[in-house]
N, C-alpha and C positions, 0 to 999 in steps of 0.2 A: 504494500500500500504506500503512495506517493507519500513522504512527508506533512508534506503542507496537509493533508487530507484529516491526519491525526490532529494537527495543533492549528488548523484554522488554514484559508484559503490566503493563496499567493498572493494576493493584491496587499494581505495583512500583513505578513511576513516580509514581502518586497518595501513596504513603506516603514518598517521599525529598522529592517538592515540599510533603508537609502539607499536602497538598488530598484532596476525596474523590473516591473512584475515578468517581462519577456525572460530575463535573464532568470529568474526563478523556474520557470516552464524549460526553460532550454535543459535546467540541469536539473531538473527530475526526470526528461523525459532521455538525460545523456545524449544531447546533443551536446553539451558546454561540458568541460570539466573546469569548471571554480579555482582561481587563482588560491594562493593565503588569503588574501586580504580580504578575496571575497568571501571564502571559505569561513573566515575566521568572522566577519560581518554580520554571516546567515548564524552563524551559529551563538553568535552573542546577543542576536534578536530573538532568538529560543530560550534566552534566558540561561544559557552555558557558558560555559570561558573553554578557550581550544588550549591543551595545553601536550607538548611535544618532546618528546624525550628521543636521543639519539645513544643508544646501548651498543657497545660493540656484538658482533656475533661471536659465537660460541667456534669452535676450532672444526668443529666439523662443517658448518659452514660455508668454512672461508675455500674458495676455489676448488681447487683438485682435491681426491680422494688422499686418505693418508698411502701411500706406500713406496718403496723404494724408489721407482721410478720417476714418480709424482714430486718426492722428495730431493732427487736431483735438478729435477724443472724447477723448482722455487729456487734452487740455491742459484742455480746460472741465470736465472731466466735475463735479467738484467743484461750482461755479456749477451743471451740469444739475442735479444730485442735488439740491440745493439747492434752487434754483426748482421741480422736480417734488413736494417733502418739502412746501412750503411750501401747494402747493394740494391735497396730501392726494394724490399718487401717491407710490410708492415703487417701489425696489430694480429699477431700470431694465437692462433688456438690450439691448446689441448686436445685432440678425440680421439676415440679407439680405443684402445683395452687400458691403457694409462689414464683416461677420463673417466671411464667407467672400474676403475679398480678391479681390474681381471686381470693387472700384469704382470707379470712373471721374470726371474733374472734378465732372461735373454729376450724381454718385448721388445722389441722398438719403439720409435715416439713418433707420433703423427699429431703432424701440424699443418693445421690451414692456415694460410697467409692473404694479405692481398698484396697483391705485384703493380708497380709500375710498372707502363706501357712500354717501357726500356728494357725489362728484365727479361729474359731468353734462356733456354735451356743449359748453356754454357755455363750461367750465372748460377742458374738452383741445381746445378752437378756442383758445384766448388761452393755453395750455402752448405749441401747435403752433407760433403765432405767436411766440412770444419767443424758443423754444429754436430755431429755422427764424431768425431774425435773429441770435443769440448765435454760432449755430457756422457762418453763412453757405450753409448748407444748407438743402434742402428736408428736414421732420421729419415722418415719422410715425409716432403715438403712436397701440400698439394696447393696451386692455385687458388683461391676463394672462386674465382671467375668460373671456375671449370664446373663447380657443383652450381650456379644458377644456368651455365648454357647445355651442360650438357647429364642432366641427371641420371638416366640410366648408364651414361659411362660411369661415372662417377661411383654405383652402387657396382658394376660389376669389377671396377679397380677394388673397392673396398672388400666383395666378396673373395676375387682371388689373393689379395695381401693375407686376407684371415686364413684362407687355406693355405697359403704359402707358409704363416705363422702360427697353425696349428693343424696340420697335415693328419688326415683320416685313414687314408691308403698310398700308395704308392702311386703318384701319375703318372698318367701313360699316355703316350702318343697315338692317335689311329690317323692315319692319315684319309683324305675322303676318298668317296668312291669315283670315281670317273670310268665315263663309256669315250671320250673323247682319245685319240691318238693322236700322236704330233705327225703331221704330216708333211714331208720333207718337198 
């Protein structure tokens, strides 16, 4: 039930906060999300005071999951950002089994980045390599761009890394059938 419905209609409410009634209607009906000021306006024409408190969060919280892996990321990360800033990647992500706390001595670390329109594969061979020696891990550095243009690549990259980094059977090759002969 809209606010204003329980403690009296918007024209009443809007005329004790010195707002106008439109601006009441908008953010019942969420069209408007309320500034402080306004926020804090409507709410002391209710006859309330807003009062705000900033608590740190708890350690589980904060970013990544606890575990070895996760725990080398924090320690470099600074240095990664760095080294990533420096050949024109930025604003690097966590994902994969290091994000999700499924990883293991031998995980690798998977990282989204966004790239400058400069940056070429040359570039993130020689990122992969430094940040893969810095944090004593295998690194992999995927594009940001790559998962909005090209989604299903992007899940069947992700499917084959997982089988590559946690292997069910042994792959095998088949090569396809062909009726075609090369003809000289």
């Amino acid at each position: 039930m809209p606010f204003c419905a329980k403690r009296g209609r918007q024209t009443d409410l809007a005329r004790r906060a010195g707002l106008a009634q439109s601006v009441i209607s908008m953010c019942e009906s969420d069209r408007r999300e309320p500034g402080l000021r306004t926020l804090t306006k409507l709410i002391e024409a209710t006859g309330h005071k807003l009062s705000l408190a900033l608590t740190p969060p708890t350690q589980d919280q904060l970013g990544l999951p606890d575990s070895p892996s996760a725990a080398d990321w924090r320690r470099h990360r600074r240095t990664v950002t760095e080294t990533l800033e420096r050949a024109g990647a930025h604003n690097p992500r966590v994902f994969g089994s290091v994000a999700r706390a499924e990883d293991a001595a031998a995980s690798d670390i998977d990282l989204l980045v966004d790239l400058a329109a400069t940056v070429g594969l040359v570039t993130l061979a020689r990122l992969t390599r430094e940040l893969t020696e810095l944090l004593d891990a295998a690194v992999n550095i995927v594009p940001a761009a790559i998962t909005n243009a090209f989604p299903p690549l992007v899940a069947a990259v992700a499917r084959l890394l997982e089988r590559l980094e946690h292997p069910t059977e042994t792959p095998t090759f088949t090569p396809p059938l062909t009726t075609d002969h090369h003809k000289s």
